[in-house]
C-alpha positions as CSV (number, residue, x, y, z in Angstrom):
1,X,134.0,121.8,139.3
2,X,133.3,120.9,142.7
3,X,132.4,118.0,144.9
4,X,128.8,118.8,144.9
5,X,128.6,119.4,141.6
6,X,130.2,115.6,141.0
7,X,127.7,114.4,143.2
8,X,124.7,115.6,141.7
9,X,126.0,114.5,138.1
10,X,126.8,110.8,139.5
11,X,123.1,110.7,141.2
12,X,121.8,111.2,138.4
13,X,123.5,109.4,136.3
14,X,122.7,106.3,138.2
15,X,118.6,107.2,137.9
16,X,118.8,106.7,134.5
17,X,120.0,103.1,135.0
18,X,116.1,102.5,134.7
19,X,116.4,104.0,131.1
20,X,119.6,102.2,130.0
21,X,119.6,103.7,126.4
22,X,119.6,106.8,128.1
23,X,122.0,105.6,130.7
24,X,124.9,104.9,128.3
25,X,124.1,108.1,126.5
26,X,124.5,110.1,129.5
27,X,128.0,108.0,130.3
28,X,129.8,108.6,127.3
29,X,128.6,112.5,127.7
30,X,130.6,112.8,131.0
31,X,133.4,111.0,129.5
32,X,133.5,113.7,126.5
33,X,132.9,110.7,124.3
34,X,130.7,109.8,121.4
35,X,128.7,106.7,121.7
36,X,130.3,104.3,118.9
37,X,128.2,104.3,115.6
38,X,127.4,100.6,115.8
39,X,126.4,100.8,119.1
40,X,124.1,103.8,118.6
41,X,122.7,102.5,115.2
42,X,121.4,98.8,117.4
43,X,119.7,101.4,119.7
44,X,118.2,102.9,117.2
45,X,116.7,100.0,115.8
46,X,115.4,98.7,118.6
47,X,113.9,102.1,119.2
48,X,112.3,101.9,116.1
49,X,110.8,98.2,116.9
50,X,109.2,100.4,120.2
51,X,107.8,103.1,118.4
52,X,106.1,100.2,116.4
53,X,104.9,98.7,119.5
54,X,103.2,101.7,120.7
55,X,101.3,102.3,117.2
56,X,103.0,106.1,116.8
57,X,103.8,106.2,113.2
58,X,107.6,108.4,113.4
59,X,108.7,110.8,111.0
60,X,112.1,108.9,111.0
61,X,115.1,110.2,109.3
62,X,118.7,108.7,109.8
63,X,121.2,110.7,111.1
64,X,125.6,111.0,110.9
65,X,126.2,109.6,114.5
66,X,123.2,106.6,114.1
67,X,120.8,108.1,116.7
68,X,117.9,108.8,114.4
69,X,116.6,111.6,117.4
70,X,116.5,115.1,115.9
71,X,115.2,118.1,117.0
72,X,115.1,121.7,115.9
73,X,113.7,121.0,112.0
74,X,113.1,123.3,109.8
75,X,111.8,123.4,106.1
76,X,112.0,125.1,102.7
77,X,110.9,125.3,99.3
78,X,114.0,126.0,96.9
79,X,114.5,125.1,93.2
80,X,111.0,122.4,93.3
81,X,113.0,120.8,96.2
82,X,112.4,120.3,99.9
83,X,115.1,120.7,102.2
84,X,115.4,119.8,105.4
85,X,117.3,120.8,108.8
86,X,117.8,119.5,111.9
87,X,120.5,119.0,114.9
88,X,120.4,114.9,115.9
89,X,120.0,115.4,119.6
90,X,120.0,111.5,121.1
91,X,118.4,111.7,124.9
92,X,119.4,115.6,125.3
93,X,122.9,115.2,124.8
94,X,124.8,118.5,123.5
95,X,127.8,117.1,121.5
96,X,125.5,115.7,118.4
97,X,123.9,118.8,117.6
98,X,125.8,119.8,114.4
99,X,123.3,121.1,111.6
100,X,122.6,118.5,108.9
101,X,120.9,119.1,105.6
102,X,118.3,117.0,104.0
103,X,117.0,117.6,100.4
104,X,114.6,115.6,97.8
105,X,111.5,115.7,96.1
106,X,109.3,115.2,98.9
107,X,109.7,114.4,102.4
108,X,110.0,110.7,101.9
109,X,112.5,110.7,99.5
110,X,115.0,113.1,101.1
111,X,118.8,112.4,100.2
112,X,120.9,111.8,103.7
113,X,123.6,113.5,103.9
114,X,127.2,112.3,104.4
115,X,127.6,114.4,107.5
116,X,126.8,118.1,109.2
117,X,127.4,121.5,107.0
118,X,129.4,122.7,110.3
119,X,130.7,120.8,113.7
120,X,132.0,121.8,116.9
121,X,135.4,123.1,116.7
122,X,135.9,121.6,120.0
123,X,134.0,118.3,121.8
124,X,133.7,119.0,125.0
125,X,130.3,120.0,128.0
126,X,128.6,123.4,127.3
127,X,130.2,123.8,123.6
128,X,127.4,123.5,120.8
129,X,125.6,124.1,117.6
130,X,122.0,124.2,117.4
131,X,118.9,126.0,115.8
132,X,119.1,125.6,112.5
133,X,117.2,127.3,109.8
134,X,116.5,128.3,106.4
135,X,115.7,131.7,104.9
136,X,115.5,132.2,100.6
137,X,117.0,135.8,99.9
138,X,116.0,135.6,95.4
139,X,117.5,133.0,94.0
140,X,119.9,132.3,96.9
141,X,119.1,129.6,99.5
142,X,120.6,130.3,103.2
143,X,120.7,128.3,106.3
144,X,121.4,129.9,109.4
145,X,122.8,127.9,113.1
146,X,123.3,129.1,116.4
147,X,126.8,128.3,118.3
148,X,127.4,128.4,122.6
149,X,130.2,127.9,124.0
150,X,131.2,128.0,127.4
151,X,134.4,130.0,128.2
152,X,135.2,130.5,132.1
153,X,132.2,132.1,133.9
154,X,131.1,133.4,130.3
155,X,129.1,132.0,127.7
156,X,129.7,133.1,123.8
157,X,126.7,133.2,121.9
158,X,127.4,133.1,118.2
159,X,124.6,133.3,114.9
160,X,126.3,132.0,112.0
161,X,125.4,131.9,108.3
162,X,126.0,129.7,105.0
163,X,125.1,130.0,101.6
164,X,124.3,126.5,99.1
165,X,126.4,127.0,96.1
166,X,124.5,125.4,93.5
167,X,127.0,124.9,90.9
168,X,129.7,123.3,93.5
169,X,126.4,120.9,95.2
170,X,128.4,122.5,98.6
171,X,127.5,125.3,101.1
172,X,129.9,128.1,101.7
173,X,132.2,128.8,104.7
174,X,130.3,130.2,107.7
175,X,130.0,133.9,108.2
176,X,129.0,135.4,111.5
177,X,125.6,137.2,111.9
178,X,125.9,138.2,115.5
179,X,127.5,137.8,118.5
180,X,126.9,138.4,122.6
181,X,128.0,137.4,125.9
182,X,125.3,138.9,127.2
183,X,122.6,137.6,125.4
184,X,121.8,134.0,124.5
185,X,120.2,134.9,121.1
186,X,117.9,131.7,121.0
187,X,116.6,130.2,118.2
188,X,117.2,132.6,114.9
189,X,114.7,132.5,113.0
190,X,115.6,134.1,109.7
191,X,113.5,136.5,106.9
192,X,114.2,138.2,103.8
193,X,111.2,140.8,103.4
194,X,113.2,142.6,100.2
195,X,116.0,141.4,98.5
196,X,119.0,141.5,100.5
197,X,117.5,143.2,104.0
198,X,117.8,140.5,106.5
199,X,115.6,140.7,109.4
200,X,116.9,138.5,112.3
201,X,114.1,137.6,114.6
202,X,115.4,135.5,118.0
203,X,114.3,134.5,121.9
204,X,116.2,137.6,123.6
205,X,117.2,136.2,127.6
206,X,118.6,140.1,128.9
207,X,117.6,141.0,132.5
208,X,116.5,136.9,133.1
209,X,113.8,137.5,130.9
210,X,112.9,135.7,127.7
211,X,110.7,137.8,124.8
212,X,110.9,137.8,121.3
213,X,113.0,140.4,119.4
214,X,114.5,141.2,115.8
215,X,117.1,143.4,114.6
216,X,118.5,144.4,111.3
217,X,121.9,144.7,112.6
218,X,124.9,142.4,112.1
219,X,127.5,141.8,114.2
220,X,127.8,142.3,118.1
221,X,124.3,143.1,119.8
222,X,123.8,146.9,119.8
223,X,120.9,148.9,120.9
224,X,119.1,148.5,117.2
225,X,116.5,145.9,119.0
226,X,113.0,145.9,118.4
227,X,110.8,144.2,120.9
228,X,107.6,141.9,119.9
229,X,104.9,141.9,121.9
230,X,102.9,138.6,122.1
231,X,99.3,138.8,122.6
232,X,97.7,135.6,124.0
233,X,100.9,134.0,125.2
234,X,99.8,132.7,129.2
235,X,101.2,134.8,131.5
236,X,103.3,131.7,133.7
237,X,104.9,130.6,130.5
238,X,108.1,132.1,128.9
239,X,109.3,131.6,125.4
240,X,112.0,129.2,124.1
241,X,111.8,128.7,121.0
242,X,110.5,130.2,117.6
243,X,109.9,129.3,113.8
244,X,108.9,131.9,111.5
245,X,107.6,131.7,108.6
246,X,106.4,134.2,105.5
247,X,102.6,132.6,105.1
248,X,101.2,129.7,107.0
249,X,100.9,126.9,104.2
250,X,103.6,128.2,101.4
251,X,107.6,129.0,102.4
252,X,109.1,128.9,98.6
253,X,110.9,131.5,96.4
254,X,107.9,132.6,94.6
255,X,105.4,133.7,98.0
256,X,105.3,137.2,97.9
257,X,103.6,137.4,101.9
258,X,104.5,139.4,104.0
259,X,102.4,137.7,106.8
260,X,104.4,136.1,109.1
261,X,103.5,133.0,111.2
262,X,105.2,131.6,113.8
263,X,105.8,128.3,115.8
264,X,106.8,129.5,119.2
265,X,107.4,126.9,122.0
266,X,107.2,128.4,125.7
267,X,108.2,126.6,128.3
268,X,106.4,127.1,132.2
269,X,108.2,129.2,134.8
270,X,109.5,127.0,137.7
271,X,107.5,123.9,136.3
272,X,110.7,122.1,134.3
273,X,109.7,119.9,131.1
274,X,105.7,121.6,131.5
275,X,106.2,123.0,127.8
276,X,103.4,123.9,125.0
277,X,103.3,124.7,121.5
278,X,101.5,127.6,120.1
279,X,100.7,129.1,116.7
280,X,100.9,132.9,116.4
281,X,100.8,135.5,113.4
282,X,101.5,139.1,112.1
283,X,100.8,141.0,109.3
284,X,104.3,142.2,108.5
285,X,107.7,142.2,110.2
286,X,107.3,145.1,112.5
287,X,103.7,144.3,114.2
288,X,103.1,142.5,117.5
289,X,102.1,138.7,117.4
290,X,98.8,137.4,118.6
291,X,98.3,133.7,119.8
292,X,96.2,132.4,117.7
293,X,95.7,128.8,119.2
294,X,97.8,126.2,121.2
295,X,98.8,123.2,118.5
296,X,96.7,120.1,119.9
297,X,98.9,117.0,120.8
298,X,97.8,113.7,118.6
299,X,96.1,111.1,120.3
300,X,98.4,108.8,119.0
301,X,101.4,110.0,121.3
302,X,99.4,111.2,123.9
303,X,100.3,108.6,126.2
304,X,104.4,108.4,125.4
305,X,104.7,112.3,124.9
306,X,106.7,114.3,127.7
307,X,107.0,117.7,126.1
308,X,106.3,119.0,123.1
309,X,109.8,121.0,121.3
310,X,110.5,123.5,118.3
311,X,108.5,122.3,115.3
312,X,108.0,123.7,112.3
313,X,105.3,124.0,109.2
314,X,105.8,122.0,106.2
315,X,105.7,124.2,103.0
316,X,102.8,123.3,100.3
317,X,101.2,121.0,102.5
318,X,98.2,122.7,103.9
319,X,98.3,122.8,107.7
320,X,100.6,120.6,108.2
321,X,103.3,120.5,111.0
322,X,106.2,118.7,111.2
323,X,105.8,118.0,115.2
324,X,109.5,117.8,117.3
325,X,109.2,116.2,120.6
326,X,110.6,114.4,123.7
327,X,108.6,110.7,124.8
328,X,108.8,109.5,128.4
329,X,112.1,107.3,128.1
330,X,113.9,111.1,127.2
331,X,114.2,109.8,123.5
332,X,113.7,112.9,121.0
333,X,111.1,112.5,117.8
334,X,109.4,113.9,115.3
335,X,105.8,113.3,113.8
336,X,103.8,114.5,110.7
337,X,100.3,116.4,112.2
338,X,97.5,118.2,110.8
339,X,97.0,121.5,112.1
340,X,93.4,122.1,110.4
């Protein structure tokens, strides 16, 4: 790494001493070093006692390494449960986002797990896990991650997937999907139109741009793409990240839809952390999406908000979203909205 490099990292790891959560975050991350559990479960708590303070009322949900920040949820309807996934992802840093899953009988009584269904096989900068989510294939309940790892001038992008084995209460050993080195392949988002045909739908990066693809494929990326055009999305905005799901209000084993809607977050060109939220739709898995409105930020967190990021709908709750998002002190949330 060179001098320059160093520099930059140490400048701006001495801006954060303004944010000093954030500032010992960012330390142990350049010293390839988890923040100690006891340490990160007092921050936590006295984040908590400042969400209180501003009147935002958290989706909170406790995580492995004590953070309580999460990004990247997604939900599902399986067996009259809900299950829940998300990456913890305290103040941005890489090495906590492993895939966890939640499940219960509603959101607020959701079972926390003991620890991730997959980690890093490594801890170290530009290796991670991230993107869960969930597609039902029958009677079969599957949760899909994405894995980067930096090797040399390369970067390995990786889709893996797991199955829940029911009768065991444990999910399988992971299987790859796909694979590039070419290709980011951000944000999988999952669906099972027939039984058993997989369509893979992800945020394609090729020739520096970012659009929104699927394939049927496994394995390494071939030429068996198919491109989505977008209809409505601004024209200084690219995408980043997507959630897809098979009807608006109703992700379960027994919807029969085969209208898609979608979450997509796009994020400005040249204009860091000037990101937006949009809801889009299709009528079946190989049509174009149209924008069909820009999700509306609460009032409640319109003051402490910074960006909006991937969200996703909650299943048998009409027009609801389960809102993920960054607040000004770089601290990662999430927030029950209606999206009526």
């Amino acid at each position: 790494m060179s001098a320059s490099v160093y520099a930059a990292k140490f400048l701006g790891l001495i801006k954060t001493l303004r944010n000093p959560f954030f500032f010992i975050y960012r330390l142990f991350h350049y010293l390839n070093r988890f923040v100690p559990k006891r340490w990160a479960i007092c921050i936590y708590k006295m984040n908590i006692s400042d969400y209180q303070r501003e009147g935002v009322r958290d989706y909170l949900l406790e995580t492995y390494d004590g953070s309580g920040q999460a990004v990247h949820p997604d939900i599902a309807c399986w067996k009259n449960k809900y299950w829940l996934t998300i990456t913890p992802y305290p103040y941005g840093m890489e090495e906590y986002e492993n895939p966890c899953i939640y499940s219960g009988n509603s959101l607020d009584s959701l079972v926390v797990p003991k620890g991730p269904i997959a980690v890093q096989h490594k801890h170290t900068q530009g290796t991670h896990l991230s993107d869960p989510c969930f597609a039902i294939d029958g009677n079969q309940l599957y949760c899909y991650y994405r894995e980067s790892e930096r090797k040399g001038e390369l970067e390995e992008n990786t889709i893996w997937g797991m199955w829940y084995n029911e009768s065991e209460n444990k999910w399988s050993e992971p299987e790859m999907i796909m694979d590039s080195v070419d290709d980011k392949i951000l944000s999988p988002a999952m669906v099972y139109k027939n039984p058993g045909e997989l369509t893979t739908y992800f945020v394609s990066s090729l020739n520096g741009d970012f659009s929104l693809v699927s394939t049927k494929s496994k394995g390494a990326i071939t030429t068996n793409i198919t491109g989505h055009k977008i209809y409505g999305m601004p024209e200084d905005y690219d995408l980043w990240h997507i959630g897809i799901s098979m009807g608006r209000d109703i992700f379960s084993e027994a919807d029969g839809s085969i209208e898609l809607w979608g979450l997509f977050l796009a994020k400005a060109k040249g204009r860091k952390g000037d990101m937006k939220l949009f809801e889009a739709r299709n009528n079946g898995l190989d049509a174009d999406w149209n924008i069909i409105n820009e999700i509306r930020m609460p009032d409640e967190i319109k003051d402490f908000i910074a960006f909006p990021y991937k969200s996703c709908y909650i299943p048998k709750q009409k027009g609801k979203v389960l809102l993920s998002f960054r607040d000004k002190k770089s601290r990662n949330r999430m927030i029950i909205i209606n999206n009526n």
